[in-house]
Backbone as CSV, one residue per row, in Angstrom:
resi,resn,N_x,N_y,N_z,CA_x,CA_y,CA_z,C_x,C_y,C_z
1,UNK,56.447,-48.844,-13.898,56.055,-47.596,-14.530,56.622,-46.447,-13.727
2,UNK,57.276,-45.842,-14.290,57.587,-44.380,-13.652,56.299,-43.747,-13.323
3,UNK,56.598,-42.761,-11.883,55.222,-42.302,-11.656,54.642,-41.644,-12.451
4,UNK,56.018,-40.971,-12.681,55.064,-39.463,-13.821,54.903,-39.415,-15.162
5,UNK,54.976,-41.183,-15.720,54.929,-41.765,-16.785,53.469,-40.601,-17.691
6,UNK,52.714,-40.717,-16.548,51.292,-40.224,-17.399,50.922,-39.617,-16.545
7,UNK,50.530,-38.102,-17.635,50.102,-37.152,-16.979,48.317,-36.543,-16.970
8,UNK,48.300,-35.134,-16.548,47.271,-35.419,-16.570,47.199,-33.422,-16.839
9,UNK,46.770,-32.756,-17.992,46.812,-30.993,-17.623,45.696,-30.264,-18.731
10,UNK,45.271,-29.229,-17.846,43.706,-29.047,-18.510,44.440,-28.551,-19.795
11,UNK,45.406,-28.036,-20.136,45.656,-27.073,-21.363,45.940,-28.632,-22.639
12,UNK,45.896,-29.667,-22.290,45.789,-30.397,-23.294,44.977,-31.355,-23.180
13,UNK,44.094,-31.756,-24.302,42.920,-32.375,-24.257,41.708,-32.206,-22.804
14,UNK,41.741,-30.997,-22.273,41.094,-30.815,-21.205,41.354,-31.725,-19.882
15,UNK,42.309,-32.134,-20.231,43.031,-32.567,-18.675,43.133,-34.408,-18.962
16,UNK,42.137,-34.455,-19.993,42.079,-36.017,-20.426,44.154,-36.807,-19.840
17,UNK,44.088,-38.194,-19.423,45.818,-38.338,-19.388,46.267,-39.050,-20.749
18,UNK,46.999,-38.652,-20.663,48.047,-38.836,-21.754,49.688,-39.135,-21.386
19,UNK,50.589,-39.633,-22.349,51.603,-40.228,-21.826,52.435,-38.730,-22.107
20,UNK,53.651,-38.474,-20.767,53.971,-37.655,-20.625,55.166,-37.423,-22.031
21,UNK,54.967,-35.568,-22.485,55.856,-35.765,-23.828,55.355,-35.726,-24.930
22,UNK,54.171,-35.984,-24.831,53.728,-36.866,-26.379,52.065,-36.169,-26.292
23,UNK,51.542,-36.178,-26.901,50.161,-35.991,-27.134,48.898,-37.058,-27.368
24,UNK,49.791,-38.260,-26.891,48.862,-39.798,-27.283,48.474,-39.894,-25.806
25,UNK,47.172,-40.021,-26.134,45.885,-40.010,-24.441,45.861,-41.844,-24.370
26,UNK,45.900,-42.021,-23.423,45.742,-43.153,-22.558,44.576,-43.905,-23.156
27,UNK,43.492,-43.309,-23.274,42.535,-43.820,-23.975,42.697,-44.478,-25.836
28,UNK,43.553,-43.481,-26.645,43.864,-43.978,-27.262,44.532,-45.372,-27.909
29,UNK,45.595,-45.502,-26.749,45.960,-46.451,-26.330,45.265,-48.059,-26.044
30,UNK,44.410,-47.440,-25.138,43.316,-48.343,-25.073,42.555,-48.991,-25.954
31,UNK,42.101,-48.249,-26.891,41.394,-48.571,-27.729,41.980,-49.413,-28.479
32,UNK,43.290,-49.005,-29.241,43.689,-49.636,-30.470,44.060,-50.998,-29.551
33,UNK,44.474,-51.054,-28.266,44.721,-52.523,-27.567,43.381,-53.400,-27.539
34,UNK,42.341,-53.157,-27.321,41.224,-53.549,-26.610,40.156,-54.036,-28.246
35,UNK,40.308,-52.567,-28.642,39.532,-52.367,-29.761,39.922,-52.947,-31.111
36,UNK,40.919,-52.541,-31.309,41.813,-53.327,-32.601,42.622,-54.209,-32.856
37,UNK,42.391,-54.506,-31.298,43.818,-55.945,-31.446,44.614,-55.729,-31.858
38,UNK,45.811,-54.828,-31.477,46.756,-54.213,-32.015,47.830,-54.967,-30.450
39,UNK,49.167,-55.399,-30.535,49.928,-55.577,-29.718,50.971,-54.026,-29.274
40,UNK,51.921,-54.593,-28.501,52.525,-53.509,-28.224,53.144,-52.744,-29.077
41,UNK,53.949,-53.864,-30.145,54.772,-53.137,-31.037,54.076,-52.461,-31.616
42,UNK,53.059,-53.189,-32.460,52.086,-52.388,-33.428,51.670,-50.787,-32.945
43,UNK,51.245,-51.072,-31.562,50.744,-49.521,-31.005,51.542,-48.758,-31.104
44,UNK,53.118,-49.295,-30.383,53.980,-48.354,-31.047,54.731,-47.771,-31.926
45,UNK,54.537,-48.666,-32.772,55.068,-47.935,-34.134,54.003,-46.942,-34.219
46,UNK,52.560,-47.154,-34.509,51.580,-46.462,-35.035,51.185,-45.086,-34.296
47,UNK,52.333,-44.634,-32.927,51.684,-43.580,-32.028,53.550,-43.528,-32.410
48,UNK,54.235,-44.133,-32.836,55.938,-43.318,-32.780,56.345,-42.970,-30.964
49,UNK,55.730,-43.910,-30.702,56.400,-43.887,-28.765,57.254,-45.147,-28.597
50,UNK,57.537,-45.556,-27.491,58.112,-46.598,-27.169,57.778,-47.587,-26.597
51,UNK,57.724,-48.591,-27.094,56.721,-50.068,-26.140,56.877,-49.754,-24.463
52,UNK,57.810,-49.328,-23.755,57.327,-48.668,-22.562,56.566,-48.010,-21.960
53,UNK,56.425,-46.941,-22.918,55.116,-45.886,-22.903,54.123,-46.451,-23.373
54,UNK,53.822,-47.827,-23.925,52.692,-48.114,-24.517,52.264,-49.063,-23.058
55,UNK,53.304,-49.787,-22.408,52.976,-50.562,-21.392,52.418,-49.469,-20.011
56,UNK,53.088,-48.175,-20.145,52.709,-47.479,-18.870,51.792,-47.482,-19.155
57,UNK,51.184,-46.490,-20.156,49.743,-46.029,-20.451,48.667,-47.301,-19.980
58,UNK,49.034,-48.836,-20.920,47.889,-50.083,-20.285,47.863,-50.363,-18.660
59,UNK,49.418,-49.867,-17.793,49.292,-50.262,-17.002,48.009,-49.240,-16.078
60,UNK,48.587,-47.675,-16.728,47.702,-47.016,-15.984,46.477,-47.343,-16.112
61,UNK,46.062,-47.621,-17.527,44.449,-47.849,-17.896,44.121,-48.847,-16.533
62,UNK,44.985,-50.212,-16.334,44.470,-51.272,-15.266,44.505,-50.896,-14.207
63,UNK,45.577,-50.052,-13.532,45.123,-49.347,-12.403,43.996,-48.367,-11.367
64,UNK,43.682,-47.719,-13.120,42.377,-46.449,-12.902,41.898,-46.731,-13.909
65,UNK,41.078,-48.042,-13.959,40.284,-48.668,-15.067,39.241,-46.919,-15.319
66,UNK,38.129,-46.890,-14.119,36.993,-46.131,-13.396,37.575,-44.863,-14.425
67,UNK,38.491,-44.398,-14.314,38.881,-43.199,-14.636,38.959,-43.378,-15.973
68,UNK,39.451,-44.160,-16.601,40.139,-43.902,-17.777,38.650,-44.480,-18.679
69,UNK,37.928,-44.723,-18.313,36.914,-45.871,-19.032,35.909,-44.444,-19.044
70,UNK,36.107,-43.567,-18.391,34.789,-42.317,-18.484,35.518,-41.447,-18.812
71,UNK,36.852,-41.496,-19.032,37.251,-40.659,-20.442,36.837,-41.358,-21.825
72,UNK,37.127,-42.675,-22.286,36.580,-42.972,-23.363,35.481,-42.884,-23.167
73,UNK,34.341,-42.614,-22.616,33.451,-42.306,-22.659,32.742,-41.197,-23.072
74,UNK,33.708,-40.065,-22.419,34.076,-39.095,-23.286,34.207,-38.613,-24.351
75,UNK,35.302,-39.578,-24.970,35.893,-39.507,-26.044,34.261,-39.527,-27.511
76,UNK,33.469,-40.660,-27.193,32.854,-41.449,-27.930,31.458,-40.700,-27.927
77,UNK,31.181,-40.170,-26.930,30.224,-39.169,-26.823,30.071,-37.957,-27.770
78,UNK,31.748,-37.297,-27.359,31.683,-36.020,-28.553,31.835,-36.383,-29.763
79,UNK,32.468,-37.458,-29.913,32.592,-37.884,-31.167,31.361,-37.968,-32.168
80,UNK,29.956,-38.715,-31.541,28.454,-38.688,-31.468,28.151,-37.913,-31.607
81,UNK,28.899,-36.342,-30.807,27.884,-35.226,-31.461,26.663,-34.872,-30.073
């Protein structure tokens, strides 16, 4: 993974990370892997990135599980309301 594969800046999604370039959050990612059983290709067709960027983003998720797991947490909260 390139380092600066995924970033991280308050002016988009409040700092939530996301893959650099693009507006698809790490968490997203996650989900449709975890959540929908979706493979790489699939994710990437469906986010229009590149199975690279789909592998950084999982790799980051496995690296900074802690982190990325209390953004979807996040995520699912406001969503709730």
């Amino acid at each position: 993974m390139a380092e600066d594969a995924i970033v991280s800046t308050e002016e988009h999604f409040g700092g939530k990370h996301r893959i650099r370039g693009t507006r698809i959050r790490v968490v997203d990612v996650v989900e449709s892997y975890q959540e929908l059983g979706w493979d790489v290709e699939e994710i990437s067709e469906e986010y229009s990135i590149t199975p690279q960027q789909v592998l950084d983003a999982l790799r980051f998720f496995y690296d900074n599980k802690k982190t990325v797991r209390e953004e979807l947490r996040s995520k699912v909260k406001k969503a709730n309301g």
